[in-house]
mmCIF file of the C-alpha atoms, coordinates in Angstrom:
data_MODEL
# 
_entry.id   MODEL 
# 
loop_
_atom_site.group_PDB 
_atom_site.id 
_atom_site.type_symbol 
_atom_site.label_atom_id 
_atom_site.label_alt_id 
_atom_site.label_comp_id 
_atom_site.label_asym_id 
_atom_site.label_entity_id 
_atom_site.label_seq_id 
_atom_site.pdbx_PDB_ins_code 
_atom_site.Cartn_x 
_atom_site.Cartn_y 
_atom_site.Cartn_z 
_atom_site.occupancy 
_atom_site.B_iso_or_equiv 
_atom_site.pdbx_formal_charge 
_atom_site.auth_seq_id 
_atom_site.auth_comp_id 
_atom_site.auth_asym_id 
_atom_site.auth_atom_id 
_atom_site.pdbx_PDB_model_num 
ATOM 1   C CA . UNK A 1 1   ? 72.724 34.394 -17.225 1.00 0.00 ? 1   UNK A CA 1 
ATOM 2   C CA . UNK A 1 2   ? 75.287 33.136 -19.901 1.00 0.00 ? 2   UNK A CA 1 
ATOM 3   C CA . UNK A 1 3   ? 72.337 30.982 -21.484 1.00 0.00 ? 3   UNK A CA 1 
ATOM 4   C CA . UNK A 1 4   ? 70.097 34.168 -21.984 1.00 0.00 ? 4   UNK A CA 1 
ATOM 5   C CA . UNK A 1 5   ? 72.859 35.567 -24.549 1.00 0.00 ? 5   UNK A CA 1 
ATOM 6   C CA . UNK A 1 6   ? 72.181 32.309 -26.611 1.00 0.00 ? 6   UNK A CA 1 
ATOM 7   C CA . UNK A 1 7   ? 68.553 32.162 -26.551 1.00 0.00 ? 7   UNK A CA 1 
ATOM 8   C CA . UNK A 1 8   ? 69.053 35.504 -27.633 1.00 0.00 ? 8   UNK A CA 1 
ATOM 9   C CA . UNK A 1 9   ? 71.228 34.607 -30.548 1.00 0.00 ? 9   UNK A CA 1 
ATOM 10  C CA . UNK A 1 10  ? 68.444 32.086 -31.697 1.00 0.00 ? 10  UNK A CA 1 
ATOM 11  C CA . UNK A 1 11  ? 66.036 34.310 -31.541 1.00 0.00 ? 11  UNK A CA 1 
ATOM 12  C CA . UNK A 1 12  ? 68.195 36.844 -33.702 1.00 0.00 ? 12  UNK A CA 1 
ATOM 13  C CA . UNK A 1 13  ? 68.603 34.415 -36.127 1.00 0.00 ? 13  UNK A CA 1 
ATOM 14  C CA . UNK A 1 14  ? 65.375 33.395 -36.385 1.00 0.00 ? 14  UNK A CA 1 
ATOM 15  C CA . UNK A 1 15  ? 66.272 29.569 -35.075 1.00 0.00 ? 15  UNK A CA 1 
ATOM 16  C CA . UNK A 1 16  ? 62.886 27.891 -33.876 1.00 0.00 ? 16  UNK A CA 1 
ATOM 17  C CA . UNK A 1 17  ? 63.483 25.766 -30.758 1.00 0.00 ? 17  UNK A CA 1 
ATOM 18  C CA . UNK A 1 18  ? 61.699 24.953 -27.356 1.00 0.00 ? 18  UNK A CA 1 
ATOM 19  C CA . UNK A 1 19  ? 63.181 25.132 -23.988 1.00 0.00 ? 19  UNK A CA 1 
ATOM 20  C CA . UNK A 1 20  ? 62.297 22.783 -21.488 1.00 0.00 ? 20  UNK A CA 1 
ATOM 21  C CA . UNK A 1 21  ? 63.378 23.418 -17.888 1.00 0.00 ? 21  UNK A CA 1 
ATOM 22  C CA . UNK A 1 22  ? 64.191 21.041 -15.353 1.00 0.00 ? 22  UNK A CA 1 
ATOM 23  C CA . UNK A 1 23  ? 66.990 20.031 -12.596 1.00 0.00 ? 23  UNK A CA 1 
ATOM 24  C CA . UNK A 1 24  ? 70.209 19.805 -13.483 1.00 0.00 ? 24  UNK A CA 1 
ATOM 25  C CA . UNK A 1 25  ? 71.030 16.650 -15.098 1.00 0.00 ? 25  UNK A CA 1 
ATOM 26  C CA . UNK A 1 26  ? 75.103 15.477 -15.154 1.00 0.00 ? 26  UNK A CA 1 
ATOM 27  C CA . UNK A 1 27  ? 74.932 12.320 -17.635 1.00 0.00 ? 27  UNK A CA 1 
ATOM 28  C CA . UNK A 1 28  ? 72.627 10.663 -20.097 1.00 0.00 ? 28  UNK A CA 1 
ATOM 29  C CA . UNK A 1 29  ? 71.603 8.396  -17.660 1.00 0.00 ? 29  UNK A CA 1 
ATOM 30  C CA . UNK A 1 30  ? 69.644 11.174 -15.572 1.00 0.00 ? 30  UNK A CA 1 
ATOM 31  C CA . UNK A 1 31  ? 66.260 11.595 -16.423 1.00 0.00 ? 31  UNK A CA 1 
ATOM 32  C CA . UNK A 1 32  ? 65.073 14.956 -16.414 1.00 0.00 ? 32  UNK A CA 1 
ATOM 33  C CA . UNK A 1 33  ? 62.062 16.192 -14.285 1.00 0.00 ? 33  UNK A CA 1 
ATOM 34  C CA . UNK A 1 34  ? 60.489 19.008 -16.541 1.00 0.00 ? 34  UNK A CA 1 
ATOM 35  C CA . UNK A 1 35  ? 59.456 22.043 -14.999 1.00 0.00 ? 35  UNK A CA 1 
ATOM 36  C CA . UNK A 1 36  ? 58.247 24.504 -17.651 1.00 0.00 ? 36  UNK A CA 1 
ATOM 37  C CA . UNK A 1 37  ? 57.943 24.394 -21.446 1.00 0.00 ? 37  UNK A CA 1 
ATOM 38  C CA . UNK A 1 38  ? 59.336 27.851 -23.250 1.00 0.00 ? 38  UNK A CA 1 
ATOM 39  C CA . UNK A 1 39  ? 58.536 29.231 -19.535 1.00 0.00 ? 39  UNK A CA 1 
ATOM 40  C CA . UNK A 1 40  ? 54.787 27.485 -19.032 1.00 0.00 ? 40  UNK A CA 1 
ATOM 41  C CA . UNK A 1 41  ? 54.722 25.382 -16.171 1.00 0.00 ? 41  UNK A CA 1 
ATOM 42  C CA . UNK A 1 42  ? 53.845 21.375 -16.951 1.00 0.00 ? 42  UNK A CA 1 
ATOM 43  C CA . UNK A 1 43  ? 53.766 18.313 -14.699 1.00 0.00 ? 43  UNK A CA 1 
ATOM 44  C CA . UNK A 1 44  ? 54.616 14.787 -16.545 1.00 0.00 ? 44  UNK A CA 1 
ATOM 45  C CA . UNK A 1 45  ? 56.410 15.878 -19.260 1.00 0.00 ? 45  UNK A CA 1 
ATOM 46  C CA . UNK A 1 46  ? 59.532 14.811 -20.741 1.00 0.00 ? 46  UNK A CA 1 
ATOM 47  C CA . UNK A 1 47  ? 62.384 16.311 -23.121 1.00 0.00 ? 47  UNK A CA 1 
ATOM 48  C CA . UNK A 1 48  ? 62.092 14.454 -26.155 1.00 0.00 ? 48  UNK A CA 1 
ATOM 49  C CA . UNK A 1 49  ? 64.203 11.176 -26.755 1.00 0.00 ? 49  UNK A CA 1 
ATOM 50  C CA . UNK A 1 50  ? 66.980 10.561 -27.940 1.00 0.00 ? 50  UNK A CA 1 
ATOM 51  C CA . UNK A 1 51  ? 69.462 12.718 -26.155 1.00 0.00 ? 51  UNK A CA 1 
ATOM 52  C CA . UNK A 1 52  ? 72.818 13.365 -27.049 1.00 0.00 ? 52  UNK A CA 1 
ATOM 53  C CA . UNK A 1 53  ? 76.184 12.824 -25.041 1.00 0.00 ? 53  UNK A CA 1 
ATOM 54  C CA . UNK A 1 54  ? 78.811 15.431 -26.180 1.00 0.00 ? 54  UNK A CA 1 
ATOM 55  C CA . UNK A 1 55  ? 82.306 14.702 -25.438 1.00 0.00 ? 55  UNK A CA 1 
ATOM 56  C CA . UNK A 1 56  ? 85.299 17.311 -25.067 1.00 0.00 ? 56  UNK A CA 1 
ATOM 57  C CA . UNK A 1 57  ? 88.351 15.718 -26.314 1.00 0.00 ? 57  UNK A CA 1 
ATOM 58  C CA . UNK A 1 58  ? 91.921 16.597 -27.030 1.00 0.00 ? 58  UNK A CA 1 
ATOM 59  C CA . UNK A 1 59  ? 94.616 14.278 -29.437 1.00 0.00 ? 59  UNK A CA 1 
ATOM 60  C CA . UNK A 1 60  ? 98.627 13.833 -28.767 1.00 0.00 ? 60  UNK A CA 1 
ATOM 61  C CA . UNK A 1 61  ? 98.740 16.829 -30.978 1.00 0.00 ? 61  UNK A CA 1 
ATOM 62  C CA . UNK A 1 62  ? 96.757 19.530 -28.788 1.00 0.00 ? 62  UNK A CA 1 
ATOM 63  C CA . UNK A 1 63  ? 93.839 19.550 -31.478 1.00 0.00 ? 63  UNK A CA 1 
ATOM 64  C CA . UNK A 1 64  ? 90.617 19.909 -29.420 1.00 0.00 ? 64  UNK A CA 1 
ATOM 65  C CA . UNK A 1 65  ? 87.427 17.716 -30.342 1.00 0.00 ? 65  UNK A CA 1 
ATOM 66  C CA . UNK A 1 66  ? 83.916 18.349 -29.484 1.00 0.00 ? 66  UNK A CA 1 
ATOM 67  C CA . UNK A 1 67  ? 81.853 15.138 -30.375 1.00 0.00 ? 67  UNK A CA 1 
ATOM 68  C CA . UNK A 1 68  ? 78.072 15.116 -29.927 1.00 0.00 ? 68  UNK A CA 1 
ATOM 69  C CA . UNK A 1 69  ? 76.622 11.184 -30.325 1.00 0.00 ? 69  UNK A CA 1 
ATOM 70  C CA . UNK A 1 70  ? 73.392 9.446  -29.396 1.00 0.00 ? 70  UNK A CA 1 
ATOM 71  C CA . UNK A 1 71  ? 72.934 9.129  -25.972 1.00 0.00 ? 71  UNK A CA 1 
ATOM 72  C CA . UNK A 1 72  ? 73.396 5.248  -25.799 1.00 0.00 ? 72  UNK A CA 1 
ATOM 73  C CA . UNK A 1 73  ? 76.617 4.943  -27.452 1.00 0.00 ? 73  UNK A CA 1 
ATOM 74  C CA . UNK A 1 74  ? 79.252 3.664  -26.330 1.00 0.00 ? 74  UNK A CA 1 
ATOM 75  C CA . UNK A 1 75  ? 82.041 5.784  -28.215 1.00 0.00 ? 75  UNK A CA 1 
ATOM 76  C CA . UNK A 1 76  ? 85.590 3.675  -29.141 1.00 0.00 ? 76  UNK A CA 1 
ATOM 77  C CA . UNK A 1 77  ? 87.980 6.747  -28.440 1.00 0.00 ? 77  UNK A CA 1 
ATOM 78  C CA . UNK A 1 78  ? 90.672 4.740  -30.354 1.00 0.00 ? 78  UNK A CA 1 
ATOM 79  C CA . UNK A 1 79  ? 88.858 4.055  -33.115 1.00 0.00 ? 79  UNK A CA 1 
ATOM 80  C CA . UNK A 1 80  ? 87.423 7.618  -33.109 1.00 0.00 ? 80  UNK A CA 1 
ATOM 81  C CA . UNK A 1 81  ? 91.006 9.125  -32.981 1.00 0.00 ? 81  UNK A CA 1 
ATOM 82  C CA . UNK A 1 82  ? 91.882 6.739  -36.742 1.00 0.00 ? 82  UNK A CA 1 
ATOM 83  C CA . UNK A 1 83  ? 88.635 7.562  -38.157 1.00 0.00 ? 83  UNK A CA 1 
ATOM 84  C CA . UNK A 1 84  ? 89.411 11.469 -37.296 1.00 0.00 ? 84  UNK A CA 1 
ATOM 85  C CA . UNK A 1 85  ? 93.396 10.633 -38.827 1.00 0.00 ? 85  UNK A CA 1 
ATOM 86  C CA . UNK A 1 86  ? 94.824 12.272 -35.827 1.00 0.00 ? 86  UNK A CA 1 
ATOM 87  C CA . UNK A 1 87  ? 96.798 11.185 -32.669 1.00 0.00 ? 87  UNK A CA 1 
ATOM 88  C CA . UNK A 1 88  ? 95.344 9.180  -29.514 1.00 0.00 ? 88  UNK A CA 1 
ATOM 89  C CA . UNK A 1 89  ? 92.688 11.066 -27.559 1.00 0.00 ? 89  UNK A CA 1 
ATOM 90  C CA . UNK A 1 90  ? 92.252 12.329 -23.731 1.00 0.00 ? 90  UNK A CA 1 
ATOM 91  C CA . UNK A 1 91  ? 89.292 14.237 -22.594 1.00 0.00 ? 91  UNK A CA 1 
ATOM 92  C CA . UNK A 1 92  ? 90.139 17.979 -22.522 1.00 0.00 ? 92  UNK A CA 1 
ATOM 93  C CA . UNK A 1 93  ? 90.489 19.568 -18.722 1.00 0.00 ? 93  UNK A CA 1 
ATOM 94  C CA . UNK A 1 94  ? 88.229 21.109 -17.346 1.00 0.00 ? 94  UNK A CA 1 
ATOM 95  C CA . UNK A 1 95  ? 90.198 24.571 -17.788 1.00 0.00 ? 95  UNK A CA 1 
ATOM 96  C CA . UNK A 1 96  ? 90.082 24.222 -21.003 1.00 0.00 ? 96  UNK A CA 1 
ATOM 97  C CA . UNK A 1 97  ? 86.149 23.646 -21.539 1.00 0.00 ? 97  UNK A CA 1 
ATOM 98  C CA . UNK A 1 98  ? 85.653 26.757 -19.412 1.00 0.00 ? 98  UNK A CA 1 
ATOM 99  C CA . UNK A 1 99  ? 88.475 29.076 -21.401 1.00 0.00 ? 99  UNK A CA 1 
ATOM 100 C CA . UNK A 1 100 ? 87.354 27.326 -25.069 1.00 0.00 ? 100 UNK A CA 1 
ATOM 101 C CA . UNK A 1 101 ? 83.604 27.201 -24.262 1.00 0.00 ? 101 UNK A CA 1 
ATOM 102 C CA . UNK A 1 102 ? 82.219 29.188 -21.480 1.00 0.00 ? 102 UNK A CA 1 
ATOM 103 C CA . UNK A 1 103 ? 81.011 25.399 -19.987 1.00 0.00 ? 103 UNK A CA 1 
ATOM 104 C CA . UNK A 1 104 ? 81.842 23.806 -17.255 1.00 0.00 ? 104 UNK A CA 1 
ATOM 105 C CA . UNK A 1 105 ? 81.800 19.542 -17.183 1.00 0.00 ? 105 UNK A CA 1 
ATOM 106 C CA . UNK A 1 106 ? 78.043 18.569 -17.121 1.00 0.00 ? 106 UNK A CA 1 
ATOM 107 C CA . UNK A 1 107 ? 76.920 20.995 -19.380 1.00 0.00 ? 107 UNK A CA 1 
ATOM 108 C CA . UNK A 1 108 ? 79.039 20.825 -22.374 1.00 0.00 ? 108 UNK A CA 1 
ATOM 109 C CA . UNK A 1 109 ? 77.218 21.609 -25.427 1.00 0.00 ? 109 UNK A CA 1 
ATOM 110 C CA . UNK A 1 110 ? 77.451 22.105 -29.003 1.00 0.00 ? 110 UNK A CA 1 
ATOM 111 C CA . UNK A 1 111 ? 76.062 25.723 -28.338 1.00 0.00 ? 111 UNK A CA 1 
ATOM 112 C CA . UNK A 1 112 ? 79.077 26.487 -26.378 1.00 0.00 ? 112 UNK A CA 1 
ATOM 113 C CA . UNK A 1 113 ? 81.313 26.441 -29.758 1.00 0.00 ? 113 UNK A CA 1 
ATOM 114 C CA . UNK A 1 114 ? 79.648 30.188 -30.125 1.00 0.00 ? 114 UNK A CA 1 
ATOM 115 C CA . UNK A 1 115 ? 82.629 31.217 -27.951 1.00 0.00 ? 115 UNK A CA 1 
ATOM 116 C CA . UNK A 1 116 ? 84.869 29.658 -30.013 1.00 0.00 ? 116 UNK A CA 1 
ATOM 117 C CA . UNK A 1 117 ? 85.496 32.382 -32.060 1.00 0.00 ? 117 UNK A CA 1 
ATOM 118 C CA . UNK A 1 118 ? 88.966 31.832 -33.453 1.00 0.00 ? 118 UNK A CA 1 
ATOM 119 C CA . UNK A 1 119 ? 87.998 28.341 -34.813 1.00 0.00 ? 119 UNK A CA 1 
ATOM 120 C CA . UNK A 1 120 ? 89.952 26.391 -32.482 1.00 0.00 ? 120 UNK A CA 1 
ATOM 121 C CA . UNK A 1 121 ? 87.591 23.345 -32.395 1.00 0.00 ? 121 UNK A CA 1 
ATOM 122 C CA . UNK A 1 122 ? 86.552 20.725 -34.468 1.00 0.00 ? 122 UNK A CA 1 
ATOM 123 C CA . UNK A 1 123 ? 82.774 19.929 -34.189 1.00 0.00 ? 123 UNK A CA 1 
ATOM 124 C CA . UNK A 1 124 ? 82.307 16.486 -35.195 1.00 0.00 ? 124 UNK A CA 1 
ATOM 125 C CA . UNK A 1 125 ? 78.391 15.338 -35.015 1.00 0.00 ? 125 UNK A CA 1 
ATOM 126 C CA . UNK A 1 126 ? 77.273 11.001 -34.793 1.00 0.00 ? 126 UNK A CA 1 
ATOM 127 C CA . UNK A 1 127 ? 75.943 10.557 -38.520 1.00 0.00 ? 127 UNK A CA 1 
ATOM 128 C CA . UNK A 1 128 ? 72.857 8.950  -37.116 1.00 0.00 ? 128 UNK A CA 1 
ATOM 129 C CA . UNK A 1 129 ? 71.790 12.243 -36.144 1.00 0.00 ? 129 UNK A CA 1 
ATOM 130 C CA . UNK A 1 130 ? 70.568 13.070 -39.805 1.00 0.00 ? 130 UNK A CA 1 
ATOM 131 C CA . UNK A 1 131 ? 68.133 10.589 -39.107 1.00 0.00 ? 131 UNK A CA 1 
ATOM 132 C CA . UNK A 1 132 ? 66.444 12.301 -36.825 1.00 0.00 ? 132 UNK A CA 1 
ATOM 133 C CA . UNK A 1 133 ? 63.238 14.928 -36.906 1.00 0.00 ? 133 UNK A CA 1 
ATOM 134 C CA . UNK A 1 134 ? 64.751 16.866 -33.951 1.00 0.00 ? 134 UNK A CA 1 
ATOM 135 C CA . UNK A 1 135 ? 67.897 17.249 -31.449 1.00 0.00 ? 135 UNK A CA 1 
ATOM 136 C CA . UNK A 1 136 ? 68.428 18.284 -27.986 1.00 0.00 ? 136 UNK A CA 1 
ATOM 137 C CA . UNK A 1 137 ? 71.196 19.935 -25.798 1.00 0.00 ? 137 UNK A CA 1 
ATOM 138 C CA . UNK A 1 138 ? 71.760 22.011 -23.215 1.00 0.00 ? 138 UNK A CA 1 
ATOM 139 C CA . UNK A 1 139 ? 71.548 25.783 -24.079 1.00 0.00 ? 139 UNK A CA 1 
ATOM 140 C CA . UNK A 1 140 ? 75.303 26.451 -21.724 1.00 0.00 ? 140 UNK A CA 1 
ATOM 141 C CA . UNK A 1 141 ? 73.464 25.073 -18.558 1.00 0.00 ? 141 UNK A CA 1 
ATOM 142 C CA . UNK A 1 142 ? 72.581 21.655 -17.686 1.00 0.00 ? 142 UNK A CA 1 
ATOM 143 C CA . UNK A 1 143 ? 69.534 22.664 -15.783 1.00 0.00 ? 143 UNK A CA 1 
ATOM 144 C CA . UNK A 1 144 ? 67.481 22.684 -19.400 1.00 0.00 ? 144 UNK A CA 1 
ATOM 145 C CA . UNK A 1 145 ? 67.664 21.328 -22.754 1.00 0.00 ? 145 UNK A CA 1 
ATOM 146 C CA . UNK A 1 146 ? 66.755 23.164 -26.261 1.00 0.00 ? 146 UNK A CA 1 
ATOM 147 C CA . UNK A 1 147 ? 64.909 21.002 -28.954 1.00 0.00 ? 147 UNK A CA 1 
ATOM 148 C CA . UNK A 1 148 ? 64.828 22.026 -32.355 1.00 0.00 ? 148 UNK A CA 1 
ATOM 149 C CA . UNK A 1 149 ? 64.527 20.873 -35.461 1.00 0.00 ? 149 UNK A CA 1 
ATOM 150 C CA . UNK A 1 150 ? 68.032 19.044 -37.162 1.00 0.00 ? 150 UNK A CA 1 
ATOM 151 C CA . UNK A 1 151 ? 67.929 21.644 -39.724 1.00 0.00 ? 151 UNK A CA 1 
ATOM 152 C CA . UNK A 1 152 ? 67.615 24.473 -37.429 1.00 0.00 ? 152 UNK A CA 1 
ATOM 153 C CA . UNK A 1 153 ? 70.476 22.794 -35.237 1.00 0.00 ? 153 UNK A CA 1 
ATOM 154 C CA . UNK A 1 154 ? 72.985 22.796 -38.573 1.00 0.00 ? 154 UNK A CA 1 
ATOM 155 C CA . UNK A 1 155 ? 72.081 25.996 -39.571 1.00 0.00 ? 155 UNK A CA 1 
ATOM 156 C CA . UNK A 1 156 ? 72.880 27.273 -35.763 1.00 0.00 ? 156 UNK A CA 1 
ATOM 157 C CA . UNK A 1 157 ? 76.362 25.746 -36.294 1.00 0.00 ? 157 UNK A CA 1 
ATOM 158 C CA . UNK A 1 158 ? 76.943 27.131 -39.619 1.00 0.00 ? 158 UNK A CA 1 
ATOM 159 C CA . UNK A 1 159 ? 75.707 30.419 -38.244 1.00 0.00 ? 159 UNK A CA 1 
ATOM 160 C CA . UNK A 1 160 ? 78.347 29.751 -35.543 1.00 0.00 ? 160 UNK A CA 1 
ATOM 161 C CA . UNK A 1 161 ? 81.029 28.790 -37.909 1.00 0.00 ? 161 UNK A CA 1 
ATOM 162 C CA . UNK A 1 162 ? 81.305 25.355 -36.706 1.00 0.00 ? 162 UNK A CA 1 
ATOM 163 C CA . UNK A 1 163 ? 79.091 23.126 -39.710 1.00 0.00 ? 163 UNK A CA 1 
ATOM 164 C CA . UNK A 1 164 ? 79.992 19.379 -38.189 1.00 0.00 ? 164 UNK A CA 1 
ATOM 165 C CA . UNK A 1 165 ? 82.326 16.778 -39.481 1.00 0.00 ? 165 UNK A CA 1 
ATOM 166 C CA . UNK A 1 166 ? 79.313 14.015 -40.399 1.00 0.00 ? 166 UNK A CA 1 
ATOM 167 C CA . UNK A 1 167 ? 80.697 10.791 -39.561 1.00 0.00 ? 167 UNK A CA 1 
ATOM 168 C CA . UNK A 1 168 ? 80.059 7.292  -38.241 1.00 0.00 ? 168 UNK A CA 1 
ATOM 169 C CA . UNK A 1 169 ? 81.031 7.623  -34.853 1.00 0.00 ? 169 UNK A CA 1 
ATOM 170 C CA . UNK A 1 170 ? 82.729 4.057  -33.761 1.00 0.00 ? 170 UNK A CA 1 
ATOM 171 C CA . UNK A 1 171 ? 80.901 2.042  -31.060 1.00 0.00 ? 171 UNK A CA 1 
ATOM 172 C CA . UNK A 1 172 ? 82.731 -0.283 -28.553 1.00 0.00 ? 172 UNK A CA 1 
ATOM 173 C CA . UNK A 1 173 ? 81.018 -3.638 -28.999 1.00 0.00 ? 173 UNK A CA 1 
ATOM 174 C CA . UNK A 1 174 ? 79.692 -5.639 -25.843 1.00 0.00 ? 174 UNK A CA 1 
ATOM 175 C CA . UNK A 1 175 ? 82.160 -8.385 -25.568 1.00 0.00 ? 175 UNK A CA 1 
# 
């Protein structure tokens, strides 16, 4: 259980976080049905809101890209790629999220960058996330979702060498 080695990590490093179980959820859009809470079983409960969307990209240049946003954003890839000063972007293949990050599509995760070990990655995080009391992702499995703290969160990624890029993360408009 791949996940187990990162709860274990948290817990090693003293990272506060709950888990909250459920069925496996593929997008935003899928709402959750929680199961347990840190391994108590519940009925009507939900993960807290808002989730996050994280997106595994690549540019022209082979740089890879992991980009977590706010759930309900609609991300403008080309607008990302000039705000980032690098080359158009694709979403990475699904080889590569496995070989890079230990995740497979569904369940790609900030947490996964802990398998990044030789720093091949840049973690760039939505801005409006330092506006928030607490964050959620799945822990390498899309059948839960860790909440913790922001502060905890950054200090798991600097613990992970990976401290996000902070940046306004561009928006397609409506039109």
């Amino acid at each position: 259980m791949i996940e187990q080695a990162l709860l274990n990590f948290f817990k090693l490093n003293n990272i506060s976080y709950k888990l909250f179980e459920h069925q496996p959820v593929f997008t935003v859009d899928d709402k959750p049905i929680v199961t347990k809470i840190d391994g108590m079983n519940v009925e009507n409960e939900d993960v807290p809101r808002p989730h996050f969307k994280t997106l595994f990209l690549k540019d022209k240049a082979g740089q890879v890209f992991l980009v977590s946003v706010i759930e309900d954003k609609r991300v403008d890839l080309n607008a990302l790629s000039q705000e980032l000063s690098c080359a158009r972007f694709s979403f990475g293949k699904e080889v590569e999220l496995l070989e890079l990050m230990n995740v497979t599509p569904g369940s790609v995760t900030p947490f996964g960058l802990i398998f990044d070990r030789q720093n091949q990655i840049i973690f760039v995080l939505d801005e409006d996330a330092l506006k928030l009391d607490v964050v959620g992702f799945h822990p390498l499995k899309n059948d839960m979702t860790v909440v913790m703290p922001l502060q905890e969160f950054l200090k798991c990624m600097e613990i992970m060498k990976h401290p996000p890029k902070i940046i306004r993360i561009p928006i397609k408009s409506n039109a």
